[in-house]
SEDREN-72102 format. One record per residue (C-alpha): residue number from 0; residue in one letter; chain; x, y, z. Coordinates in nm, 3 decimals. Layout:
BEGIN
ATOM / resi / resn / chain / x / y / z
ATOM / NUM / a / A / X / Y / Z
...
This chain:
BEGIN
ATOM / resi / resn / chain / x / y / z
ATOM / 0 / x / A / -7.405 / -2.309 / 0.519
ATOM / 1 / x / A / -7.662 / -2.017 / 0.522
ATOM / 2 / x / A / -7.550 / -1.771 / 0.825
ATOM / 3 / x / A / -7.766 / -1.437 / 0.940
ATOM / 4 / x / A / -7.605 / -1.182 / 1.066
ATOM / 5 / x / A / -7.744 / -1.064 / 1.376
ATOM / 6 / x / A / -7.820 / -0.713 / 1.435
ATOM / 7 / x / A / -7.594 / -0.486 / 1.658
ATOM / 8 / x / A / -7.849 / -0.450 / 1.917
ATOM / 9 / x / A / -7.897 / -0.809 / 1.950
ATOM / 10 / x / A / -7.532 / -0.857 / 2.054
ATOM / 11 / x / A / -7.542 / -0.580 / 2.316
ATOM / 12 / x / A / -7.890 / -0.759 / 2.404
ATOM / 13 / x / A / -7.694 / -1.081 / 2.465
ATOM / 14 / x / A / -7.433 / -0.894 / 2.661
ATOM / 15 / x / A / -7.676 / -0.737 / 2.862
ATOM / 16 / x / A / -7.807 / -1.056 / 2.972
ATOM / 17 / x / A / -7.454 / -1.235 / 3.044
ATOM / 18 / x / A / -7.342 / -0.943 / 3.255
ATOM / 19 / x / A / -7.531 / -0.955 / 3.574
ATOM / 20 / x / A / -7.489 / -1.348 / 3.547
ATOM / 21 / x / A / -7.064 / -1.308 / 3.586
ATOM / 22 / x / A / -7.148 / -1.054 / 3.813
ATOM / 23 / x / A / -7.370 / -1.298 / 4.008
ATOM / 24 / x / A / -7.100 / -1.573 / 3.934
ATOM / 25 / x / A / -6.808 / -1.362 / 4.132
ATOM / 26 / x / A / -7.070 / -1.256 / 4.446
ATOM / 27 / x / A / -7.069 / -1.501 / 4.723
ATOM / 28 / x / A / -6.819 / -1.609 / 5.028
ATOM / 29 / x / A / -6.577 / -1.378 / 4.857
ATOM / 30 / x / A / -6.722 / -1.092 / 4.685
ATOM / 31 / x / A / -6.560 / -0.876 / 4.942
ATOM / 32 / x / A / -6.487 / -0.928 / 5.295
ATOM / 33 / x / A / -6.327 / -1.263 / 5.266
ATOM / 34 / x / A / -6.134 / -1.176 / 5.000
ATOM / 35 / x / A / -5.808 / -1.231 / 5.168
ATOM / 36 / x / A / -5.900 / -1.493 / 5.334
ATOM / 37 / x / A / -5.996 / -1.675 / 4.994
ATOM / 38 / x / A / -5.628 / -1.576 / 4.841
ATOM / 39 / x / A / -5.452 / -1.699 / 5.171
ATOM / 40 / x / A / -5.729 / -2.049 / 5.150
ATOM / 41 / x / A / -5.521 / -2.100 / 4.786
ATOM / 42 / x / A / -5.200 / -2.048 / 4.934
ATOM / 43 / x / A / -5.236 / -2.284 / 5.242
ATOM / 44 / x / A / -5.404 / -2.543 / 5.067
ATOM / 45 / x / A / -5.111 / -2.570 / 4.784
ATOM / 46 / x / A / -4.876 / -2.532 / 5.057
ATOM / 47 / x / A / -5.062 / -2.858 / 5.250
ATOM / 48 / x / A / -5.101 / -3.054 / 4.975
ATOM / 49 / x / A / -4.719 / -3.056 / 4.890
ATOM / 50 / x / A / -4.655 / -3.247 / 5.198
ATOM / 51 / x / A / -4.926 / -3.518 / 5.104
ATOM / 52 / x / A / -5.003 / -3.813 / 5.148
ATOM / 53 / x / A / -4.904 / -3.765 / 5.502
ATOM / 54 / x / A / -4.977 / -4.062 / 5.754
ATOM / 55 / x / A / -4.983 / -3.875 / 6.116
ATOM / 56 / x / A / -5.079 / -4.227 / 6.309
ATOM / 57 / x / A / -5.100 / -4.581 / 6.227
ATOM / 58 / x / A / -5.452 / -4.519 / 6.170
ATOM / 59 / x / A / -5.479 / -4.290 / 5.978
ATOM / 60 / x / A / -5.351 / -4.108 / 5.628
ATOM / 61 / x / A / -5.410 / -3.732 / 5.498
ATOM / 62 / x / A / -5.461 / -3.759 / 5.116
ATOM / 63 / x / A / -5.574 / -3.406 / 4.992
ATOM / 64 / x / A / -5.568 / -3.041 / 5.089
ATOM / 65 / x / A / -5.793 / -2.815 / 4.867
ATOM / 66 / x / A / -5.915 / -2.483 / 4.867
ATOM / 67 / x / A / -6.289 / -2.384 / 4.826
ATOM / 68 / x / A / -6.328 / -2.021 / 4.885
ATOM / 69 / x / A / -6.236 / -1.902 / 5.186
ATOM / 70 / x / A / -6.256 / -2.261 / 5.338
ATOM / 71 / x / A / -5.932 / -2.496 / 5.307
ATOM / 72 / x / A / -6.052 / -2.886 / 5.291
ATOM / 73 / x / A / -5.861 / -3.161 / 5.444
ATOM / 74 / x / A / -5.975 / -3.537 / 5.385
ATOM / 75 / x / A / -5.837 / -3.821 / 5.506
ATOM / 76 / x / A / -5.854 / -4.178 / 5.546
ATOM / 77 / x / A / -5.918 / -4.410 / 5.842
ATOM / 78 / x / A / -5.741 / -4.758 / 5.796
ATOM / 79 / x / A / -6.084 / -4.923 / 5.926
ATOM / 80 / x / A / -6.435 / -4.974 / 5.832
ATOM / 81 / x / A / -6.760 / -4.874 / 6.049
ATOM / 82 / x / A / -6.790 / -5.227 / 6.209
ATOM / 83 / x / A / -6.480 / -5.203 / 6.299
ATOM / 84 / x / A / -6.546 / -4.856 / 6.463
ATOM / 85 / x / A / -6.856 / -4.937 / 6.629
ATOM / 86 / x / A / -6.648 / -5.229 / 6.758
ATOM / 87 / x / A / -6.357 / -5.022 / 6.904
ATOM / 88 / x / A / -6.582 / -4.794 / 7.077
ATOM / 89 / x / A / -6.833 / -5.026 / 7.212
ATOM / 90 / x / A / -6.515 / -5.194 / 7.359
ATOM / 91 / x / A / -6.349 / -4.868 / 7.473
ATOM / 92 / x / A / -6.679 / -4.716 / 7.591
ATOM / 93 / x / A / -6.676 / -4.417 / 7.437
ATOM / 94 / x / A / -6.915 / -4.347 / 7.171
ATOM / 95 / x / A / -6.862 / -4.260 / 6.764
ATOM / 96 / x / A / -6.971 / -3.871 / 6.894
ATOM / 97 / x / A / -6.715 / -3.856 / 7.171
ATOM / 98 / x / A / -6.431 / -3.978 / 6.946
ATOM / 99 / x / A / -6.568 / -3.726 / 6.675
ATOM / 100 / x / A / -6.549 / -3.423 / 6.947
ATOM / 101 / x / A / -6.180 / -3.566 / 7.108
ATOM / 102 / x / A / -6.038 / -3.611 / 6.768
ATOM / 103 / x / A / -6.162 / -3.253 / 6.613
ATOM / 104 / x / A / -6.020 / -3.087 / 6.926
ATOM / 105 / x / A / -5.671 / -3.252 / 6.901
ATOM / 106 / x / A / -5.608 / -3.080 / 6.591
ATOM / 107 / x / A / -5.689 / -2.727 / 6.756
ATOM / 108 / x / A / -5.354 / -2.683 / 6.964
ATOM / 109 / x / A / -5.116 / -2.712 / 6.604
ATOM / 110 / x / A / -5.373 / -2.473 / 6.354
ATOM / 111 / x / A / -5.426 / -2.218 / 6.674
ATOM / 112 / x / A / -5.044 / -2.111 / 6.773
ATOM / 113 / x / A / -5.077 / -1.714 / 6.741
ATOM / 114 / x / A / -4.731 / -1.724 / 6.521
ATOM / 115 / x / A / -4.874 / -1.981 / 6.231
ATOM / 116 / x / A / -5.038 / -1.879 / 5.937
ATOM / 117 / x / A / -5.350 / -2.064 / 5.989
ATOM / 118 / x / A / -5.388 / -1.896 / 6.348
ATOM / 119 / x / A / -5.424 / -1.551 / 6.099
ATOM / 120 / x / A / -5.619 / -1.709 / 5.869
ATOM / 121 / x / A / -5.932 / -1.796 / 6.127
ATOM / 122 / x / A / -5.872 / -1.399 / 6.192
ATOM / 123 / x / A / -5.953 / -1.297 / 5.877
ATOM / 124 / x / A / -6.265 / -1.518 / 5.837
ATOM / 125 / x / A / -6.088 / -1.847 / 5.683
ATOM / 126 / x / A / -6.201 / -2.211 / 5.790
ATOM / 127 / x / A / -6.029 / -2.504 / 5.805
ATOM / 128 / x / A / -6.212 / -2.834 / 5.747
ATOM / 129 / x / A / -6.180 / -3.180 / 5.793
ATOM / 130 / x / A / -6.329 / -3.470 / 5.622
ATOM / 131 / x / A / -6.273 / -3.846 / 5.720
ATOM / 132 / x / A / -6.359 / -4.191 / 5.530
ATOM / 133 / x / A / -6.349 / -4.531 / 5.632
ATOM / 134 / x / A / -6.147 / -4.753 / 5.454
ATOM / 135 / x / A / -6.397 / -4.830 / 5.231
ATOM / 136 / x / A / -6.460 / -4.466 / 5.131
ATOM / 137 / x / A / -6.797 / -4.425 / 5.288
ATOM / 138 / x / A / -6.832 / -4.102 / 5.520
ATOM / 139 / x / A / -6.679 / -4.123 / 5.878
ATOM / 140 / x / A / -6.664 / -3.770 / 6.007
ATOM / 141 / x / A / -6.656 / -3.367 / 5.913
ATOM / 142 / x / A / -6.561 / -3.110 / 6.124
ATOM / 143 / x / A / -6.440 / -2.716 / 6.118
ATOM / 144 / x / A / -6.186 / -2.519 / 6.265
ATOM / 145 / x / A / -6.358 / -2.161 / 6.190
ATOM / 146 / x / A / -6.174 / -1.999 / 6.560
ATOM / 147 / x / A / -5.888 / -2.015 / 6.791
ATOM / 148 / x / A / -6.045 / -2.011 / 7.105
């Protein structure tokens, strides 16, 4: 196996090149300011996920906790399918929206008590998100928590 051996300037051209692109790599959401908030994203979202799976109604099942930056991600399961949905709510008379706004501010009241970690985490730039399937794993609903308000 023939093998040249590159010049010295060629490595330092290579380097030169990969630099700024790790540099770039480690800008973003938590280049600076969010940096805590990105460490404390980690720790909630290990500290979430070792209570998983966690079934808080009949209805539905939490499955994951993860972090992504400075932004912890919750998904869950409901235990029915869209028809079924649209069926419950065209019954109830409340539309997919309504239940979407009800259900994202029920979960307000337990991340926004001023002693709980999460309530410091919103104050240091963190978000909390939520992501719902059907049963069937298609899309049902995504919401944030990004205040205490």
């Amino acid at each position: 196996m023939n093998q040249k051996n590159n010049p010295p300037w060629y490595r330092l051209a290579l380097i030169g090149l990969f630099v700024p692109i790790l540099g770039m790599a480690q800008e973003g959401p938590c280049a600076s300011a969010l940096q805590e908030a990105c460490r404390t994203a980690q720790k909630l979202a290990a500290a979430i996920q070792q209570q998983l799976p966690m079934k808080p109604s009949p209805q539905v099942s939490i499955e994951t906790a993860v972090a992504e930056k400075h932004v912890v991600v919750v998904s869950g399961r409901f235990a029915f399918d869209a028809e079924t949905a649209n069926k419950h709510f065209k019954q109830s008379g409340v539309t997919l929206e309504q239940f979407q706004d009800r259900y994202s501010q029920s979960v307000k009241p337990s991340l926004c008590q001023p002693s709980s970690e999460t309530y410091r985490f919103f104050r240091i730039g963190g978000v909390v998100e939520y992501r719902y399937a059907y049963s069937n794993n298609d899309p049902f609903m995504k919401f944030g928590v990004v205040r205490c308000d």
